[in-house]
VMD Tcl script that draws the C-alpha trace (Angstrom):
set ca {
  {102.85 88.59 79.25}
  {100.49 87.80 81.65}
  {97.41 85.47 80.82}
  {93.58 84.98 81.92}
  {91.04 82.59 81.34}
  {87.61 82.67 82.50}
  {86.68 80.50 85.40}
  {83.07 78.44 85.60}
  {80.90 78.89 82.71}
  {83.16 79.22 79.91}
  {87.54 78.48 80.01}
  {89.06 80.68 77.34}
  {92.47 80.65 76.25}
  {92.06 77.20 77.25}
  {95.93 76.30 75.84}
  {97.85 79.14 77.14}
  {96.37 78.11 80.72}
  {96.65 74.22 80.59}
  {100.60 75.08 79.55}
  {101.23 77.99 82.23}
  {103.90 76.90 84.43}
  {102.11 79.10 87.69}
  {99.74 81.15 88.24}
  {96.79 83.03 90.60}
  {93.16 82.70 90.72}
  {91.98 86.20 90.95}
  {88.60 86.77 92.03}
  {86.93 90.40 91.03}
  {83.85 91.45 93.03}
  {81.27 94.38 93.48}
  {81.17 94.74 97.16}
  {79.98 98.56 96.29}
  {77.52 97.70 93.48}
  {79.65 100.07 90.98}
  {79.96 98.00 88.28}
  {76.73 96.49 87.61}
  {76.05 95.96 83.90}
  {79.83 94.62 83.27}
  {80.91 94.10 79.74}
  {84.61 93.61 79.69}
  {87.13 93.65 82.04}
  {90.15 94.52 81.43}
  {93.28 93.15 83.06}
  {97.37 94.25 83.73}
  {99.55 93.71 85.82}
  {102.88 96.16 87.22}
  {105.59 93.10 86.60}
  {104.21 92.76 82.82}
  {103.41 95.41 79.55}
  {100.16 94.72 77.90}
  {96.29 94.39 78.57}
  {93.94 91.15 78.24}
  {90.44 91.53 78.25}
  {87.77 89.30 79.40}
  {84.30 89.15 78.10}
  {81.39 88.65 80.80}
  {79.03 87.26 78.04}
  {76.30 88.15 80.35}
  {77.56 86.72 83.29}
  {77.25 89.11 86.88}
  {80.13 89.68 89.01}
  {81.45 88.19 90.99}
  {83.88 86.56 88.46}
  {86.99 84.44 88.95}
  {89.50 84.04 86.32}
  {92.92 82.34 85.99}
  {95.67 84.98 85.78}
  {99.22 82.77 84.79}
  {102.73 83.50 84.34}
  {106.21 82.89 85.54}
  {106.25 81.06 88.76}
  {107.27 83.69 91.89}
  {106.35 86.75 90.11}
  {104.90 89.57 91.97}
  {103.47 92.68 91.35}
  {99.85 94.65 91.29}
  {96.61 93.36 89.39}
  {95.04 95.96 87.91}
  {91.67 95.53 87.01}
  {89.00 98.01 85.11}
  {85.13 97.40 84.48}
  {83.85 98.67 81.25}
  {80.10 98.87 80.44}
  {78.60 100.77 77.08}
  {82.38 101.32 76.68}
  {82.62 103.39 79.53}
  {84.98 102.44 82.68}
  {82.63 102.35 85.34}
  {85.20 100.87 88.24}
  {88.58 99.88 88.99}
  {90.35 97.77 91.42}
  {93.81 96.44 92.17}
  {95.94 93.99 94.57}
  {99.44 92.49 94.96}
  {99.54 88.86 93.65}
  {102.37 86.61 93.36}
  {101.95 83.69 90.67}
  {102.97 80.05 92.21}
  {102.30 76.20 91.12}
  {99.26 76.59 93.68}
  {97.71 78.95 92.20}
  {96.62 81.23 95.15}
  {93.78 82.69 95.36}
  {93.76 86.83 94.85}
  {90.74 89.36 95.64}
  {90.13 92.79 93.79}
  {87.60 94.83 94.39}
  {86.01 97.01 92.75}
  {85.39 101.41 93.61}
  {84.01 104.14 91.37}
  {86.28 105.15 88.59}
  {87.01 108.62 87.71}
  {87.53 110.59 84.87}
  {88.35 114.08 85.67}
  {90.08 115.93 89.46}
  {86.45 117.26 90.01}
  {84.47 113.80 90.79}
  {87.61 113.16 93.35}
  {86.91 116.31 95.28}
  {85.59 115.73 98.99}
  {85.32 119.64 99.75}
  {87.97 119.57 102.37}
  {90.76 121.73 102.35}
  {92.64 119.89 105.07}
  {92.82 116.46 103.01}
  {94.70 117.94 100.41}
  {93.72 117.85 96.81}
  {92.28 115.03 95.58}
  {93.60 113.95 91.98}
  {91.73 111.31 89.48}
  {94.83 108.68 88.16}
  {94.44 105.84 85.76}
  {90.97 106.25 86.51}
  {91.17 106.38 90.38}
  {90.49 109.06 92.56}
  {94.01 109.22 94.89}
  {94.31 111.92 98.12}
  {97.11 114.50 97.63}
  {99.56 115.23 100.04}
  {98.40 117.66 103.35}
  {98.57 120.83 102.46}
  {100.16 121.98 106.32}
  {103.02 119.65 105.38}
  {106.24 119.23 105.62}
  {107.44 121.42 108.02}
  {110.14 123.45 106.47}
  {110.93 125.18 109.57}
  {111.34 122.63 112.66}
  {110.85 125.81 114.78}
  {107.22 126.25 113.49}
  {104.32 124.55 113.65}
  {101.61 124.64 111.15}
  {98.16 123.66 111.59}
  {95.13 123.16 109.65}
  {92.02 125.80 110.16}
  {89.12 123.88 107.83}
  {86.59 126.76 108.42}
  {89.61 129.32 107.01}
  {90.82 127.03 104.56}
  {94.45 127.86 106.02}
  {97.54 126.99 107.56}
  {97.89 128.57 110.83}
  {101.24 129.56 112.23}
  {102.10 127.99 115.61}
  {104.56 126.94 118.07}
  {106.01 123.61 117.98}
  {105.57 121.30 120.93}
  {107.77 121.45 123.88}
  {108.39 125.04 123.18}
  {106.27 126.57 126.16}
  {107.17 125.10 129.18}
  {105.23 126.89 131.75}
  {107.70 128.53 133.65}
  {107.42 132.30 133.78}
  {111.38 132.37 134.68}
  {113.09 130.88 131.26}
  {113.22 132.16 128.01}
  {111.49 129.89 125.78}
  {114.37 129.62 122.53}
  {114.30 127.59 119.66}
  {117.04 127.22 117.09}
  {117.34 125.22 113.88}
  {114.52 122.78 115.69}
  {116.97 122.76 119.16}
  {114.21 123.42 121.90}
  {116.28 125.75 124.83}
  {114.80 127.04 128.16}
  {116.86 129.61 128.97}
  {116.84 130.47 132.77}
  {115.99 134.34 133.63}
  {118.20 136.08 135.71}
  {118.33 135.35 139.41}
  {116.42 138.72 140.87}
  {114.05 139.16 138.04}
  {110.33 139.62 139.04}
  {107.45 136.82 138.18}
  {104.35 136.18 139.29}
  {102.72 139.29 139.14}
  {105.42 140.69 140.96}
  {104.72 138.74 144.39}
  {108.06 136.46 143.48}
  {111.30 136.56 142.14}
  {113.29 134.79 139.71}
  {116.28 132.10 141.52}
  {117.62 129.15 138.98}
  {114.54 129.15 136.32}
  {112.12 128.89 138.91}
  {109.82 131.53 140.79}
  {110.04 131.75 144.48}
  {107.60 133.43 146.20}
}
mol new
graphics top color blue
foreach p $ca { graphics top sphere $p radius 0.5 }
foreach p [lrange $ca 0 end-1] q [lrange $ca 1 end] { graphics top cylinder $p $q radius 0.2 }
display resetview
């Protein structure tokens, strides 16, 4: 399992840092003002199970601590800002633990309890969904495009798909048949004879002469 220490005014854990074979200084900052009136953070990582949890005593963020481990691993720091017992903000970053210690910035954005804080009111940005505290954007709502012969759209003031035609499809030519099949784009040449522009031209090879 991962471990921290405090970095500056007090070193805790002092033992399981002094003996830690690598490691990553991991600096956690405010750049929002979210978290003001820190208590505890508390700290994970992806590559190991299990929380640690730093007191602030008092002290404001910014705050640097010692996060150790095996040498080479990598993963994601989690970190979470608790004040009055409440998680107030969360951040995260990769890190990768070596003999030099590198150093290993997280900071911090609003956390989230419920799918309703997360909303933005748009319906073309897709639902947004509140995990492990986080708010995270959902997928578009226009996409994928099941059929590769249709084109959707997104019409904010209808909060809707709209149906279209995909591009490449029109070519401009009055004398093909626009065709698409199974997403296969085809311009199909008229008949040689067949009237276009109005009637002042005919049809010869796909093209209107006049």
């Amino acid at each position: 399992m991962p471990r921290i220490a405090a970095w500056g005014a007090a070193l805790l854990l002092f033992c399981q840092v002094a003996c830690a074979p690598a490691g990553a200084l991991v600096q956690v900052e405010d750049p929002e003002r979210v978290a003001q009136g820190t208590e505890v953070i508390e700290v994970r990582t992806s590559a190991r199970a299990g929380v640690e949890s730093l007191e602030l005593d008092g002290r404001p963020l910014p705050v640097t601590f010692l996060l150790t481990g095996q040498d080479g691993l990598t993963g994601t720091v989690f970190v979470v800002a608790f004040s009055g017992g409440r998680r107030v903000a969360v951040g995260e970053a990769p890190v990768r633990l070596s003999a030099s210690a590198p150093s290993v910035v997280v900071s911090l954005a609003s956390a989230c309890e419920t799918d309703t804080v997360c909303s933005d009111g748009l319906f073309c940005t897709g639902e947004e969904r509140c995990v492990e505290g986080r708010c995270e954007q959902g997928p578009p709502p226009c996409a994928p495009q099941l059929d590769a012969c249709v084109a959707l759209t997104c019409d904010e003031a209808e909060a809707a798909c709209a149906v279209g035609l995909p591009e490449g499809l029109d070519d401009g030519e009055a004398c093909t048949e626009d065709l698409c099949t199974e997403g296969t784009i085809e311009h199909r040449a008229r008949p040689d004879g067949t009237a276009c522009a109005g009637g002042q031209g005919t049809c010869q090879a796909g093209r209107c002469a006049r």
